[in-house]
DSSP file (Angstrom, degrees, kcal/mol; ACC not computed):
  #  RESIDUE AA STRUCTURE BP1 BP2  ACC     N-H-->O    O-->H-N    N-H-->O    O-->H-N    TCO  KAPPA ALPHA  PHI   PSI    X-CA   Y-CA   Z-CA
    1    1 A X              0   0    0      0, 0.0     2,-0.1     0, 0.0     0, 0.0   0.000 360.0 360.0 360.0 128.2  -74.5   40.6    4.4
    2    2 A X        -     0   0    0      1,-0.2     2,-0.4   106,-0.0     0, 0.0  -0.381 360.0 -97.9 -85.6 175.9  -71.1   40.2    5.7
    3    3 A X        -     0   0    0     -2,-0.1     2,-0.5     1,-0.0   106,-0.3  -0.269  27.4-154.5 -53.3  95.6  -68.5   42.2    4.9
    4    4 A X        -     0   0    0     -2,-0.4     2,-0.4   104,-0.1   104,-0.2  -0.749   8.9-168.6 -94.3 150.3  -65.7   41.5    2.2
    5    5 A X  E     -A  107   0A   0    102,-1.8   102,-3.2    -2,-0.5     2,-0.5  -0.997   9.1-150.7-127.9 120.1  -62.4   43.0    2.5
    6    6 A X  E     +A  106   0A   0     -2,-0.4   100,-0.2   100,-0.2     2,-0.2  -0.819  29.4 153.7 -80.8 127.0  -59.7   42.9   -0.4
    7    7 A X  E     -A  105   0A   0     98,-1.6    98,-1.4    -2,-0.5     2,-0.6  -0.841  38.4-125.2-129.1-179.1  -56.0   42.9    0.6
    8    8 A X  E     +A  104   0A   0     -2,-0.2    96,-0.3    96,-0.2     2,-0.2  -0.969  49.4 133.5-130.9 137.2  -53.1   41.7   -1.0
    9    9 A X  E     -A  103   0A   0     94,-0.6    94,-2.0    -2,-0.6     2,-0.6  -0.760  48.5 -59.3-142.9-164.7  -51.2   39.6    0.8
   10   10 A X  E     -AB 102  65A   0     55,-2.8    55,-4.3    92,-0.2     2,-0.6  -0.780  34.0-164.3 -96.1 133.4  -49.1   36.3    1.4
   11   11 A X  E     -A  101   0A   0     90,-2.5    90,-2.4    -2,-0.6     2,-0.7  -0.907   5.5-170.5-117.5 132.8  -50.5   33.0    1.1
   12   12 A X  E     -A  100   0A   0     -2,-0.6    51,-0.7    51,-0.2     2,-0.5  -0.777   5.4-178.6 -85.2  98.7  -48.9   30.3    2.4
   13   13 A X  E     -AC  99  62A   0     86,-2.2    86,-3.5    -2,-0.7     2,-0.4  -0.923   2.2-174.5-118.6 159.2  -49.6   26.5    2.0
   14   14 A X  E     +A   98   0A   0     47,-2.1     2,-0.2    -2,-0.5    84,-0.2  -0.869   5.4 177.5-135.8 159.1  -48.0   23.6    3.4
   15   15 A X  E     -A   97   0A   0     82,-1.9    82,-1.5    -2,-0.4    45,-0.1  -0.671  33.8-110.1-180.0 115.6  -48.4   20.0    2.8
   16   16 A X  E     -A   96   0A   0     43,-0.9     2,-1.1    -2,-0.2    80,-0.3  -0.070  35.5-129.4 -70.9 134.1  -47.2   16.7    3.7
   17   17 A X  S    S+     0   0    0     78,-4.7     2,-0.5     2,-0.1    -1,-0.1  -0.441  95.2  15.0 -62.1  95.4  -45.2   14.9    0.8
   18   18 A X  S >  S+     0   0    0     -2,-1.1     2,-1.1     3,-0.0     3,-0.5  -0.749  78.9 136.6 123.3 -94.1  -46.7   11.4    0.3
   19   19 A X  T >> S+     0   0    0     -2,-0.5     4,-3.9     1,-0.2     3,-1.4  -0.641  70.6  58.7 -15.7 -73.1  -50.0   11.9    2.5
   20   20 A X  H 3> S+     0   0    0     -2,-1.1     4,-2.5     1,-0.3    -1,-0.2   0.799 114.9  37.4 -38.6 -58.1  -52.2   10.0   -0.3
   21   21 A X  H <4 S+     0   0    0     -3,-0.5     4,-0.4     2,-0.2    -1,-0.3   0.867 118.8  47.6 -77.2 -30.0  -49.9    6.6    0.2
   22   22 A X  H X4 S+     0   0    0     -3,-1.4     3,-1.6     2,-0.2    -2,-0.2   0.956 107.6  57.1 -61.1 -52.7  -49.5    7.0    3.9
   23   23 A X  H >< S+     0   0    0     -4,-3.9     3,-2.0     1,-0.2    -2,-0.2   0.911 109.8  47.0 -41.9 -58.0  -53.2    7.6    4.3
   24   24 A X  T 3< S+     0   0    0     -4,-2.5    -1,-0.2     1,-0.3    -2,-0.2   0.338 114.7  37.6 -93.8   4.5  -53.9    4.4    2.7
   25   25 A X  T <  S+     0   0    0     -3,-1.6     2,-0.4    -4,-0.4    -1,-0.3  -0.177 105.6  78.4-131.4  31.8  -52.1    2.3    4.0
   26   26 A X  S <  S-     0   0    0     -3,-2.0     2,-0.1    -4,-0.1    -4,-0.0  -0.884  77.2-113.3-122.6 152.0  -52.2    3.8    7.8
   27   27 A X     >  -     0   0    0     -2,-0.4     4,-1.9     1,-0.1     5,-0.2  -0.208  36.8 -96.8 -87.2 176.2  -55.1    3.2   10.3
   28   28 A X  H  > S+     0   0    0      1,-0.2     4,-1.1     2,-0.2     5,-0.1   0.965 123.8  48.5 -40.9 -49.8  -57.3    6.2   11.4
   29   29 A X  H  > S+     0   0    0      2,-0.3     4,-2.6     1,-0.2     5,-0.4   0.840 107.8  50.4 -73.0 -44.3  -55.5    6.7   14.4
   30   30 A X  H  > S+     0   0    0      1,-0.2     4,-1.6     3,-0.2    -1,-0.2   0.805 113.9  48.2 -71.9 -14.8  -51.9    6.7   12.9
   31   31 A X  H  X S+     0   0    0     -4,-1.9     4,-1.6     2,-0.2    -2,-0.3   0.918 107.7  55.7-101.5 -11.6  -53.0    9.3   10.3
   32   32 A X  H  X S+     0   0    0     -4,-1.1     4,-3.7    -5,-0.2     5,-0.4   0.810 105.8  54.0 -19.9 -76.3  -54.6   11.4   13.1
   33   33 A X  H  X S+     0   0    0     -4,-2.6     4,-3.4     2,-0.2     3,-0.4   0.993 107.2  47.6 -38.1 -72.8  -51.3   11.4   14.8
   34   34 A X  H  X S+     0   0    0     -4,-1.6     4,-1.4    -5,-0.4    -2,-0.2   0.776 111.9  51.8 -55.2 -29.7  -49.6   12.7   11.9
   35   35 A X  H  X S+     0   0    0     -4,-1.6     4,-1.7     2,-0.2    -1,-0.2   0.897 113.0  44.4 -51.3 -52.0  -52.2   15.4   11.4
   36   36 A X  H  X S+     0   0    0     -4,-3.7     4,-1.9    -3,-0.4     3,-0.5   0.960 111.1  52.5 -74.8 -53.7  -51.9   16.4   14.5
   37   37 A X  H  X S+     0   0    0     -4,-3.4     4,-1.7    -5,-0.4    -1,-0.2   0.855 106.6  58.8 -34.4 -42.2  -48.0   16.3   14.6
   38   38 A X  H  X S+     0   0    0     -4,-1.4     4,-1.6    -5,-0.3     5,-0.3   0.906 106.9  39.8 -65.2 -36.6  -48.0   18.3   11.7
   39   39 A X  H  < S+     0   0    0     -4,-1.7     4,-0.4    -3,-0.5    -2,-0.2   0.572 113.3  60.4-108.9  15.7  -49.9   21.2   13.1
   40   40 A X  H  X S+     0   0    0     -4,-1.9     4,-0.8     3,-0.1    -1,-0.2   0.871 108.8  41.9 -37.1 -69.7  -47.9   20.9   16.5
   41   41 A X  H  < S+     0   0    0     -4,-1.7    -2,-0.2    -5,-0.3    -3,-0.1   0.838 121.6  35.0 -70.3 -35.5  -44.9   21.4   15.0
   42   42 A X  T >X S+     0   0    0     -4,-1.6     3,-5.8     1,-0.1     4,-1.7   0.965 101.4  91.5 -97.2 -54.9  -45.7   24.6   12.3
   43   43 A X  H 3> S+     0   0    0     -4,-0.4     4,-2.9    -5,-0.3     5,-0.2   0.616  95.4  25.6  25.5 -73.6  -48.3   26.1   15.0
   44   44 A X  H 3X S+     0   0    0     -4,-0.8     4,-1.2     1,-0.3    -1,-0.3   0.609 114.3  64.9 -91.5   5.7  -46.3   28.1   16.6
   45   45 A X  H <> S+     0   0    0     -3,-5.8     4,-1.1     2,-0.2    -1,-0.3   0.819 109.3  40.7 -89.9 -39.1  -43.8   28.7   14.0
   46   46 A X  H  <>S+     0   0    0     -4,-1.7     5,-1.2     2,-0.2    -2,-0.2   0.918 112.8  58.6 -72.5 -34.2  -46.3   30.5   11.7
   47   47 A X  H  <5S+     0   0    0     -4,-2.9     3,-0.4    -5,-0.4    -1,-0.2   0.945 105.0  49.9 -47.7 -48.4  -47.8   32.3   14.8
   48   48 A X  H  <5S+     0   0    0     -4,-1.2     2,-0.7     1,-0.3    -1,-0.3   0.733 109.6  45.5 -88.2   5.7  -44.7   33.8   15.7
   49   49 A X  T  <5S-     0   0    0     -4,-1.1    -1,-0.3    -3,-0.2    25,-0.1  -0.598 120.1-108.2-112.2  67.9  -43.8   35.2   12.2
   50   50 A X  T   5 +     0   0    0     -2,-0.7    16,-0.4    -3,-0.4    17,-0.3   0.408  69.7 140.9   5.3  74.2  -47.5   36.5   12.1
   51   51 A X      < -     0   0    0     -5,-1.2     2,-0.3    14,-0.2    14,-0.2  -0.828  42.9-136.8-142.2 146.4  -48.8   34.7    9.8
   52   52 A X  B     -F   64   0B   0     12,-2.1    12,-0.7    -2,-0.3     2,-0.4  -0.628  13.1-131.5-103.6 170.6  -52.7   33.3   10.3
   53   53 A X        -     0   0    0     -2,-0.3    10,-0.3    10,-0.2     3,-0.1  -0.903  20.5-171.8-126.7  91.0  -53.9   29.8    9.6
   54   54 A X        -     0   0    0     -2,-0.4     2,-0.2     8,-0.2     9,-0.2   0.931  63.0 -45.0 -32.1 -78.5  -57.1   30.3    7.3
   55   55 A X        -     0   0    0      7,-0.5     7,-1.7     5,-0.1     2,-0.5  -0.707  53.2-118.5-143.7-175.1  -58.1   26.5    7.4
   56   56 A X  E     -G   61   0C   0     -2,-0.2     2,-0.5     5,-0.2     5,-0.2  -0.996  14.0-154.9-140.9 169.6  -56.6   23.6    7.0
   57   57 A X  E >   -G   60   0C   0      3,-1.5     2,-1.8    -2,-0.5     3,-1.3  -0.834  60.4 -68.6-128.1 102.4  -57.5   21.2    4.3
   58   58 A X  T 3  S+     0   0    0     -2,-0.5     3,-0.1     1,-0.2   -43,-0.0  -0.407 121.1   1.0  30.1 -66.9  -56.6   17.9    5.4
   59   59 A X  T 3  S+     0   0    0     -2,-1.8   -43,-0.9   -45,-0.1     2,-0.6   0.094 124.1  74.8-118.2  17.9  -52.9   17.5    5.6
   60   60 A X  E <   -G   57   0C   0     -3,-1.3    -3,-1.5   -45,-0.1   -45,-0.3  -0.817  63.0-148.8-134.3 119.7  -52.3   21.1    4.5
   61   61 A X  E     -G   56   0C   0     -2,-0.6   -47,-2.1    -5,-0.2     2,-0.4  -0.465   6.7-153.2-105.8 152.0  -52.6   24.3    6.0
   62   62 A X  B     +C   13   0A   0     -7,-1.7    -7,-0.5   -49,-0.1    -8,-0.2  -0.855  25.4 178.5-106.3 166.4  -53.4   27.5    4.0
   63   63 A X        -     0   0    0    -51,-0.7     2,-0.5    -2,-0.4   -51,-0.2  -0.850  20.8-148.0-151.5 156.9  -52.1   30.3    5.7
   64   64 A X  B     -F   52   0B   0    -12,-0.7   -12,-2.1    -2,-0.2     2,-0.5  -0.987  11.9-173.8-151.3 131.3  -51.9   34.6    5.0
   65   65 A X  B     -B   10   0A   0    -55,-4.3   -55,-2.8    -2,-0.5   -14,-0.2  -0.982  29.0-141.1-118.2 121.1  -49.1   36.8    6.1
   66   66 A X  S    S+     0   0    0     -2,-0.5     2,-0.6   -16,-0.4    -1,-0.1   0.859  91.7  62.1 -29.5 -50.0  -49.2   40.6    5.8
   67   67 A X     >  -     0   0    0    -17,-0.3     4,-2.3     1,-0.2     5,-0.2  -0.875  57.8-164.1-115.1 127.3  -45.4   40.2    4.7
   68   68 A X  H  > S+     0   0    0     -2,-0.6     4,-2.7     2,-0.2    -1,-0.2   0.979 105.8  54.1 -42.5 -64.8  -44.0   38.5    2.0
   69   69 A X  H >> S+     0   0    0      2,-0.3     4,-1.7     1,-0.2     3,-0.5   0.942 111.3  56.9 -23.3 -71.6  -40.5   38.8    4.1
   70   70 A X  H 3> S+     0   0    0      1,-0.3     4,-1.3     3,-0.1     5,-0.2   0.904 108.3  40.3 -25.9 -84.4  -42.9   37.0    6.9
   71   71 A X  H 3X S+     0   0    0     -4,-2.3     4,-0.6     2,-0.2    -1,-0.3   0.464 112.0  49.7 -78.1  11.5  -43.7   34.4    5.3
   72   72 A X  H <X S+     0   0    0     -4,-2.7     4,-2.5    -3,-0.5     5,-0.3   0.888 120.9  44.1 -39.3 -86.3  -40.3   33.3    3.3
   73   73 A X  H  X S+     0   0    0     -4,-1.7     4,-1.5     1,-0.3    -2,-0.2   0.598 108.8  47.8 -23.7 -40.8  -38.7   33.6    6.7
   74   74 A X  H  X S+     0   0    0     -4,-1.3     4,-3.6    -5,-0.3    -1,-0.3   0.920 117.0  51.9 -95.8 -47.8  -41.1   31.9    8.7
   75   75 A X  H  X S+     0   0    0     -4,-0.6     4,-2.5     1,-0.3    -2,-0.2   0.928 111.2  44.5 -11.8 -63.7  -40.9   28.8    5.4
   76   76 A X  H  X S+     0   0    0     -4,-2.5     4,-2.1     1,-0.2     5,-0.4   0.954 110.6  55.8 -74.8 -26.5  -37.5   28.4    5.5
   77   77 A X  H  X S+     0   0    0     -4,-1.5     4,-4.4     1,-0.3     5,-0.2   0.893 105.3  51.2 -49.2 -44.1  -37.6   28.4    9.4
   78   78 A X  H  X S+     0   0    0     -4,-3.6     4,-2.0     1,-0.3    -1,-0.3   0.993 107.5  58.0 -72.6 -39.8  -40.3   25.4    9.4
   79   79 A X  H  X S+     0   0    0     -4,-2.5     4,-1.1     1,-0.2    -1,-0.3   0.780 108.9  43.6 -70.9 -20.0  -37.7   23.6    7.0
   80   80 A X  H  X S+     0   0    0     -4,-2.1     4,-1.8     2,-0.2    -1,-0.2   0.843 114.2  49.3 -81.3 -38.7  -34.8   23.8    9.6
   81   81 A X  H  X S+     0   0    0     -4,-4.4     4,-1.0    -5,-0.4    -2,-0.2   0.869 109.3  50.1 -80.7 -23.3  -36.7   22.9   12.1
   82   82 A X  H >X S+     0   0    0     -4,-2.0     4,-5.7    -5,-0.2     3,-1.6   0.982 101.0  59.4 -25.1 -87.8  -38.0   20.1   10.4
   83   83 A X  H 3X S+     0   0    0     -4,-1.1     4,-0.7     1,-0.3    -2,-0.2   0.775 111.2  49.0 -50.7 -42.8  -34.8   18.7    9.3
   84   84 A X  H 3X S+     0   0    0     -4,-1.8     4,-1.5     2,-0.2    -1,-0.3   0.733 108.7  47.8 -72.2 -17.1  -34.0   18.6   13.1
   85   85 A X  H <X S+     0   0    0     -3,-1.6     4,-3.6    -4,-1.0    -2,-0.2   0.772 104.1  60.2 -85.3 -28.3  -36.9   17.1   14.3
   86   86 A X  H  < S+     0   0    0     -4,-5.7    -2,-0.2     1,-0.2    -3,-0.2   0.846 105.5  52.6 -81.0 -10.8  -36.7   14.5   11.8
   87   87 A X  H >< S+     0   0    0     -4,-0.7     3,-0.6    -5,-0.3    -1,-0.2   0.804 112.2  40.4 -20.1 -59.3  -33.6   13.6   13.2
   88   88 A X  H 3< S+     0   0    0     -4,-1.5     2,-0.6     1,-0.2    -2,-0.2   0.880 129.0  33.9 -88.4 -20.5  -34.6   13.3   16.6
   89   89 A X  T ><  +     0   0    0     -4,-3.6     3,-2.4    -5,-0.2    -1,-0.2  -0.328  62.2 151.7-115.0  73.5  -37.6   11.7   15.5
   90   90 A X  T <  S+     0   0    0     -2,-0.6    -1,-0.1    -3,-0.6    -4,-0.1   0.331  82.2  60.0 -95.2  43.3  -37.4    9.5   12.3
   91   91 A X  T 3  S+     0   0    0     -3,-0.1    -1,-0.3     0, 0.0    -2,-0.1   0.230 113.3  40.6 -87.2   2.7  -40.1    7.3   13.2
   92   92 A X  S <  S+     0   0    0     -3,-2.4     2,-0.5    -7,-0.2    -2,-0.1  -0.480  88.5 164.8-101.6  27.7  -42.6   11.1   13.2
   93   93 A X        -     0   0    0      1,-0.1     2,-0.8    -3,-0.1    -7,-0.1  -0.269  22.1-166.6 -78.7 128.0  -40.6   12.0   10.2
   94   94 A X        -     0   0    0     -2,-0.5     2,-0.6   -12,-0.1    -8,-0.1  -0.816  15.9-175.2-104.1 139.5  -42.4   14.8    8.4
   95   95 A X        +     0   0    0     -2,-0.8   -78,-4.7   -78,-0.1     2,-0.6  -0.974  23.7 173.8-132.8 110.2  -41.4   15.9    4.5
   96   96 A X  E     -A   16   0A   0     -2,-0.6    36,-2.1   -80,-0.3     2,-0.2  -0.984  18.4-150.6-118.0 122.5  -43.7   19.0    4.3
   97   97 A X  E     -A   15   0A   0    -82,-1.5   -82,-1.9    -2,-0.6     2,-0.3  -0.775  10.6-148.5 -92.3 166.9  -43.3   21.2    0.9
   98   98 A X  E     -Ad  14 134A   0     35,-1.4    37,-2.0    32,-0.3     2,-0.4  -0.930  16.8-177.7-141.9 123.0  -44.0   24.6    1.2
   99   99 A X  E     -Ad  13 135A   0    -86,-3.5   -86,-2.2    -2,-0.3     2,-0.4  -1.000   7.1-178.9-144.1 150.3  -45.5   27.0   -1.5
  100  100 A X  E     +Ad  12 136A   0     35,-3.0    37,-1.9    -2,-0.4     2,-0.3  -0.983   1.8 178.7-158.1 128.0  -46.1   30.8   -1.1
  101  101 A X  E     -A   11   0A   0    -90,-2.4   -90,-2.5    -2,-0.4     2,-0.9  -0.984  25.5-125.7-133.3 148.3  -47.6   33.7   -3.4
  102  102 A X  E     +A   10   0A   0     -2,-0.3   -92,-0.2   -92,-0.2     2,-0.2  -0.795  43.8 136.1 -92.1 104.7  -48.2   36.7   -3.4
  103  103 A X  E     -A    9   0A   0    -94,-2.0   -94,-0.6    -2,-0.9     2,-0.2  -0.603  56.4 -86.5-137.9 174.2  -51.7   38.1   -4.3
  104  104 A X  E     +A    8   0A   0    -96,-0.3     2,-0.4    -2,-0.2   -96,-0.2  -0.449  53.2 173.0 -35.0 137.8  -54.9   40.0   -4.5
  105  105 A X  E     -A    7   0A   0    -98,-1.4   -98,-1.6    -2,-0.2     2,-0.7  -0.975  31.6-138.8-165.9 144.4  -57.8   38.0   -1.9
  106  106 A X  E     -AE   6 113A   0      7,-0.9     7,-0.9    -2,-0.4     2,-0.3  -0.945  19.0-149.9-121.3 120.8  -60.8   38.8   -0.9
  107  107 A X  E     +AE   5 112A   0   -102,-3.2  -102,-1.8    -2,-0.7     5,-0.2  -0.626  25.9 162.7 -73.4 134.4  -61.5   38.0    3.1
  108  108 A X  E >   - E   0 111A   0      3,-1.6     3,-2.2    -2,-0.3  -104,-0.1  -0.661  63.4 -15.4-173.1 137.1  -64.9   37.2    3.9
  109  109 A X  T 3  S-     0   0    0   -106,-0.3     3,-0.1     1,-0.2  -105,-0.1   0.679 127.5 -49.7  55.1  22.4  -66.3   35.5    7.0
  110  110 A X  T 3  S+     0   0    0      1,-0.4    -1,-0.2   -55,-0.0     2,-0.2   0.487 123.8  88.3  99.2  -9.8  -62.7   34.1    8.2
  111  111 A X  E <   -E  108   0A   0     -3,-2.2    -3,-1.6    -5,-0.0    -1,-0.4  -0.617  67.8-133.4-117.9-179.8  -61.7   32.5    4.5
  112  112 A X  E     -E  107   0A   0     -5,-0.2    -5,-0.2    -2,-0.2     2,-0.2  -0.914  17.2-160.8-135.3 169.1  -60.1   34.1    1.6
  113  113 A X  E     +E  106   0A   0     -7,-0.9    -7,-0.9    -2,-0.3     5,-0.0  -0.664  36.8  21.4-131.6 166.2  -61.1   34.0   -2.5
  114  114 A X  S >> S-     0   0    0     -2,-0.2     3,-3.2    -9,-0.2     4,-1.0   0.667  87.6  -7.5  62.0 170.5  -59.5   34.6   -5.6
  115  115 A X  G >4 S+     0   0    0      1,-0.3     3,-6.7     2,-0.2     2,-3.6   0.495 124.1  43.0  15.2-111.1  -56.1   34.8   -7.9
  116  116 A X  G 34 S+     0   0    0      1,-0.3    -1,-0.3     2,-0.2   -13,-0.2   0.453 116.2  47.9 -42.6   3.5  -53.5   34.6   -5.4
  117  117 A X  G X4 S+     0   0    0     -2,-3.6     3,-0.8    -3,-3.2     4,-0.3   0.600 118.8  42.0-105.2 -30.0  -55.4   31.6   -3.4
  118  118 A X  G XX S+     0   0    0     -3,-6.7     3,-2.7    -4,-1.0     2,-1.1   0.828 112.2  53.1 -72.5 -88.2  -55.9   29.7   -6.9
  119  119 A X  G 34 S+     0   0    0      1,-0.4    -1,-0.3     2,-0.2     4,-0.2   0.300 110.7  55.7 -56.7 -22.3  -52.2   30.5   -8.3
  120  120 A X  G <> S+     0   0    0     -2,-1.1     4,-1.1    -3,-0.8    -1,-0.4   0.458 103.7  43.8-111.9  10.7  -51.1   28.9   -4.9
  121  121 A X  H <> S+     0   0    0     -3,-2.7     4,-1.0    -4,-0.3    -2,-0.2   0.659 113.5  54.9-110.7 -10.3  -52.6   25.5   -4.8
  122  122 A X  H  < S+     0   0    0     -4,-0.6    -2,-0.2    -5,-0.2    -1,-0.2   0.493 104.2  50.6-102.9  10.3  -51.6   25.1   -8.3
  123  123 A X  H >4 S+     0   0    0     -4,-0.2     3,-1.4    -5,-0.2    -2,-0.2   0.722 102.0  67.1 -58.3 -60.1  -48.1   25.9   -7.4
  124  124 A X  H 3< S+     0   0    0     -4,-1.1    -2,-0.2     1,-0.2     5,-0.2   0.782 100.4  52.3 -11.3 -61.2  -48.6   23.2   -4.6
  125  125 A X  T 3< S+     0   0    0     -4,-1.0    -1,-0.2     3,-0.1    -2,-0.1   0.535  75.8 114.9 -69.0 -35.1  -48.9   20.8   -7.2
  126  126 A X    X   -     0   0    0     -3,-1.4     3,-0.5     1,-0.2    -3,-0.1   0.285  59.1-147.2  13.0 117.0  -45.9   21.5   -9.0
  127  127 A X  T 3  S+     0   0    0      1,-0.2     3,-0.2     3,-0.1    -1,-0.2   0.815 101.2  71.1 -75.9 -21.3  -43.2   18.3   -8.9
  128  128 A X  T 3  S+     0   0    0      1,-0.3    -1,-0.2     2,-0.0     2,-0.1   0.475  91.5  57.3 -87.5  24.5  -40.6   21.1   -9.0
  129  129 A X  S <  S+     0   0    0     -3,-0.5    -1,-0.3    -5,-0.2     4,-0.2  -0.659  80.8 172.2-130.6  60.4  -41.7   21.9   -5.3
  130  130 A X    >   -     0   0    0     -3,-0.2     3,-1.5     1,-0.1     2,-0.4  -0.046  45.5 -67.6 -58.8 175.3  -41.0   18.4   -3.5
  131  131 A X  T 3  S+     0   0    0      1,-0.2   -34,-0.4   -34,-0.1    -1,-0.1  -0.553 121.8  34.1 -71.8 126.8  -41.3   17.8    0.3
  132  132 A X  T 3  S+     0   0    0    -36,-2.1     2,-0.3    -2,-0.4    -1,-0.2   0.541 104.8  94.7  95.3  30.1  -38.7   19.6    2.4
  133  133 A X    <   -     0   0    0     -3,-1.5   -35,-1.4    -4,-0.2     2,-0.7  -0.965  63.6-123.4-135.4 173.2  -38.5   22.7    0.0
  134  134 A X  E     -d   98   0A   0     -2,-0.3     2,-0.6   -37,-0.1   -35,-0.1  -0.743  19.6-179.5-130.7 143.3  -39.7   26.0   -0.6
  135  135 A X  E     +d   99   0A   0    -37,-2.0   -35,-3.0    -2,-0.7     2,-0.4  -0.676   2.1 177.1-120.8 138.7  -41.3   27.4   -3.4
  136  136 A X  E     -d  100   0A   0     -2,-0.6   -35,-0.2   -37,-0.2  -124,-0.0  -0.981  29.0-118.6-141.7 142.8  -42.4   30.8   -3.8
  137  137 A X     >  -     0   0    0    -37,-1.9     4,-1.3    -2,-0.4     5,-0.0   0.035  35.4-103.3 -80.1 165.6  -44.1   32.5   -6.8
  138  138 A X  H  > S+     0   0    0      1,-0.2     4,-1.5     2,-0.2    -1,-0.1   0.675 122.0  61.0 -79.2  -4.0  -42.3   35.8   -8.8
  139  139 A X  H  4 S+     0   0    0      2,-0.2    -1,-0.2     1,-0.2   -38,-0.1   0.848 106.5  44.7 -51.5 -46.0  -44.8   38.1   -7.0
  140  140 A X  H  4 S+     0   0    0      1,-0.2    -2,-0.2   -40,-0.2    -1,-0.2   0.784 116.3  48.1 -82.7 -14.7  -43.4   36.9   -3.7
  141  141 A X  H  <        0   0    0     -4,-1.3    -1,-0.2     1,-0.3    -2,-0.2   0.958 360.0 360.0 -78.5 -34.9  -40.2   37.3   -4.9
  142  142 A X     <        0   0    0     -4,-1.5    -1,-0.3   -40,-0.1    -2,-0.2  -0.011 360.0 360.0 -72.8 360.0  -40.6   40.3   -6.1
């Protein structure tokens, strides 16, 4: 049986604002692109503030950071860089929100469980966390 490990750490998600309406009125290929633009651009941003990428779940990647500090930083980072890229590029324009908690998880097999993964997708959801901010629970603040 494998092996669970509890830690508490930060979990990150990210998620493009509008997906649902883009999707459905974009062809395969154009929403493919955007997918893929999206995890071009945060890649290497999450990498380098150590942070993992768990899965992604369509347009949204969940993410775990050791450090709360980590992931803020590495948040507000993807929003700056954002906001210049959608500049140079506003026909690639990405409007990503950002939502981050801190929690109890249980690791097993390469995914995570529990609290702090629920508490953050229902943050996600949140209007008061549109695309191109970030919002981070009083754990993480804390």
């Amino acid at each position: 049986m494998p092996e669970v490990v509890s830690k508490n750490l930060s979990i990150m998600l990210t998620d493009i604002q509008g997906y649902s309406t883009i999707s459905s009125s974009a062809s395969r290929e154009e929403i493919l692109k955007l997918i893929s633009e999206h995890s071009r651009v945060l890649t290497p941003i999450i990498e380098f503030y150590n942070g993992r990428i768990v899965k992604t779940i369509g347009d949204a990647f969940l993410c775990v950071f050791e450090s709360a500090t980590d992931a803020v930083v590495c948040a507000i980072i993807i929003q700056i860089h954002l906001k210049e890229y959608n500049a140079k590029e506003p026909d690639k324009k990405l409007n990503i929100r950002i939502v981050i908690n801190t929690g109890d998880v249980s690791l097993k097999e390469g995914d995570i469980y529990g609290d702090g993964v629920n508490i953050t997708a229902r943050m996600e959801s949140l209007s008061c966390f549109p695309g191109g901010t970030v919002g981070i629970s009083e754990s993480t603040y804390l």
